[in-house]
C-alpha positions in Angstrom: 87.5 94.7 168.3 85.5 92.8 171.0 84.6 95.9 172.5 83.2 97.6 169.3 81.5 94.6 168.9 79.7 94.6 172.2 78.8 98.3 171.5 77.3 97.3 168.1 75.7 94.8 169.9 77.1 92.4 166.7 80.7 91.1 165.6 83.4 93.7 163.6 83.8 92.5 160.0 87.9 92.1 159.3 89.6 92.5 156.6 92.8 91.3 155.3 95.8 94.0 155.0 99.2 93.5 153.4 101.1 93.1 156.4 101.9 89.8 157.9 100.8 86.0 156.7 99.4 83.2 157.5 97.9 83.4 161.3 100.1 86.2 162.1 98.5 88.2 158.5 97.3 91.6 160.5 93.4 92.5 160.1 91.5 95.7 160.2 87.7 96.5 160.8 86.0 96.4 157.1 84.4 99.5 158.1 87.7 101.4 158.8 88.0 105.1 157.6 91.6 105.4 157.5 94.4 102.3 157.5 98.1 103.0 158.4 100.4 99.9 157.5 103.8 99.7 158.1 106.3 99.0 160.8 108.7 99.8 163.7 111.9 99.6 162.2 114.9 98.2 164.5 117.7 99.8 165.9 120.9 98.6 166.5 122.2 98.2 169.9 123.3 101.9 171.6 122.2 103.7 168.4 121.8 107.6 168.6 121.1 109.6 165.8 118.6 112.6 164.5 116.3 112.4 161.8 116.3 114.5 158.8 114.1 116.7 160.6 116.5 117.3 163.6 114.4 115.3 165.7 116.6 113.1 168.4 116.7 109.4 167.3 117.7 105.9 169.5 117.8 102.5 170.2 115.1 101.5 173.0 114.7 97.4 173.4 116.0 96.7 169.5 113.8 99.4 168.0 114.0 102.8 166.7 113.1 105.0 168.9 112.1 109.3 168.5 112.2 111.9 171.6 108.7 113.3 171.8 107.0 116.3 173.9 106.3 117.6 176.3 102.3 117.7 174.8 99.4 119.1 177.1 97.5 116.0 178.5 93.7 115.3 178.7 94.3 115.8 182.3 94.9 119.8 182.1 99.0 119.6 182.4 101.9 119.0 180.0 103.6 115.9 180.3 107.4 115.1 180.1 109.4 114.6 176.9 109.7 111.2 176.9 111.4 107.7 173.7 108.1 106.6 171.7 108.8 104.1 168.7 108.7 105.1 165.0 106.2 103.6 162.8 107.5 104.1 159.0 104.1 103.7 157.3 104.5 101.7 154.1 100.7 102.2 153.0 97.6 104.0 153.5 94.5 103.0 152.5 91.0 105.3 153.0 87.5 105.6 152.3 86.3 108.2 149.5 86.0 111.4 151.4 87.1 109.5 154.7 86.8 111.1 157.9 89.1 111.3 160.8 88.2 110.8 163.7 89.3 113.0 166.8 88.4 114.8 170.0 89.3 117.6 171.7 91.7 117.3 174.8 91.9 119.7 177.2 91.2 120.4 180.9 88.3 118.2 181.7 85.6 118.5 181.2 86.3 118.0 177.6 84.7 116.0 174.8 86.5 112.5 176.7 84.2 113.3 179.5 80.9 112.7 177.4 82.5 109.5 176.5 82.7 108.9 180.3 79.0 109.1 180.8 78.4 107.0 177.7 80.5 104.6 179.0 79.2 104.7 182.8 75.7 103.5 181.0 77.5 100.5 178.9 79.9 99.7 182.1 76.8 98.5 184.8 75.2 95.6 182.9 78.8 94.2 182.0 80.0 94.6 185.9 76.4 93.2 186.8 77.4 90.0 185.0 80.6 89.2 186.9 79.5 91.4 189.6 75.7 90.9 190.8 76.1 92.9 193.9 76.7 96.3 191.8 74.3 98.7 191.8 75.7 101.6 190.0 79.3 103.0 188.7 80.1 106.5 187.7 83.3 107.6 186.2 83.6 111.1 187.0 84.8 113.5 184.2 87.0 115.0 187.2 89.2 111.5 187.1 89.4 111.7 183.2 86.5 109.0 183.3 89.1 106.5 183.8 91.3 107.3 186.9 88.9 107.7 189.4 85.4 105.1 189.5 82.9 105.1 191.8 80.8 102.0 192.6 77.6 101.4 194.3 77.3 97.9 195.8 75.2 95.4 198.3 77.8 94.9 200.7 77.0 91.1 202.0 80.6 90.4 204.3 83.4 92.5 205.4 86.2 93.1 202.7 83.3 92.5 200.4 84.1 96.2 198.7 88.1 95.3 198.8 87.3 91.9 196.6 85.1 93.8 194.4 88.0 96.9 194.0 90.6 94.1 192.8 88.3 92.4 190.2 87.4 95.4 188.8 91.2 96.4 188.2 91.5 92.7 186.8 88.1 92.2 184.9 88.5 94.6 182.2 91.6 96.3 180.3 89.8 99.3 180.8 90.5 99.8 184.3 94.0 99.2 184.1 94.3 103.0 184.7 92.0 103.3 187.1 93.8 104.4 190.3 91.2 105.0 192.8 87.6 103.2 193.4 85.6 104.3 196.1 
C-alpha cells in the first residue's frame, strides 16, 4: 500500500477483514471497491484430480493447485498453460454500486502503456533520491512499460551506468521484470 500511498501523496486507510488474528489479522484499503477473502486450500502430497467443472486439479508445494491457459498476454502472444493455486473465496464484501476495476490487454500499445507514461513522470523524482545522477527514464510502451527502461544519467566514472543498472533492478519491486536498461 506504500506505493498507493506515495501516489496519493498521503497514507492508505486499512481496515480489518475476517481473515487472520492478532499481527497476522489481514487488512484491506478502507477505500476498497471489491474484497475477496478466502484461502488456498492444501493438497495432499501427489494429489491429481478434476474439479466439478472438468478442470485438471493437483498438488504443487502442499497446495491445491488448477491447470490454466494458454491466455493472450499484454505482450501481443499467448502464453503456455501452466499450475496456478486456487483461492476458495469464503466472503465478498463491496461498495454500493462498486466498480471493478480493469484494463484492456492486448498488443501494446494498450491501455498498460498510458500507465507507463504516468509512471515514467512518478518514477524520476523517486530514482533522483537514491540516484542524483539521473536525468530522465522512459519506459517505452514497446517493452510493456516494464521490460525495457531507458535512463538518462551524468556519467562521472567508468562502470558508473553498470552500478546504476544493478540498483535499479534492486531499488524497487517494480523493476524486478525489467530485463533490459539502456
Amino acid at each position: 500500500y506504500q506505493f498507493a500511498g506515495l501516489l496519493r501523496g498521503s497514507r492508505t486507510e486499512l481496515v480489518d477483514t475476517t481473515v487472520g488474528e492478532g499481527a497476522l489479522k489481514l487488512q484491506v484499503p478502507a477505500s476498497a471497491e471489491i474484497v475477496l477473502e478466502g484461502h488456498i486450500p492444501p493438497a495432499p502430497p501427489g494429489y491429481e484430480g478434476r474439479s466439478e467443472h472438468g478442470v485438471a486439479l493437483a498438488e504443487r508445494g502442499g497446495y491445491l493447485h488448477a491447470l490454466e491457459g494458454p491466455f493472450g498476454d499484454h505482450t501481443g502472444y499467448y502464453n503456455e498453460q501452466d499450475w496456478f493455486p486456487v483461492f476458495e473465496v469464503a466472503r465478498m464484501t463491496q461498495r454500493r454500486d462498486a466498480i471493478y476495476h480493469s484494463t484492456y490487454t492486448g498488443k501494446p500499445p494498450d491501455e498498460p502503456a498510458v500507465l507507463g507514461v504516468a509512471l515514467n513522470e512518478v518514477f524520476v523524482p523517486i530514482l533522483q533520491k537514491q540516484f542524483p545522477e539521473v536525468q530522465d527514464f522512459y519506459l517505452p510502451p514497446e517493452g510493456c512499460s516494464y521490460r525495457l527502461a531507458v535512463v538518462s544519467i551524468r556519467k562521472a566514472y567508468p562502470g558508473h551506468a553498470k552500478r546504476l543498472m544493478f540498483g535499479l533492478w534492486s531499488y524497487l519491486r517494480q523493476f524486478m521484470y525489467t530485463k533490459f536498461i539502456v
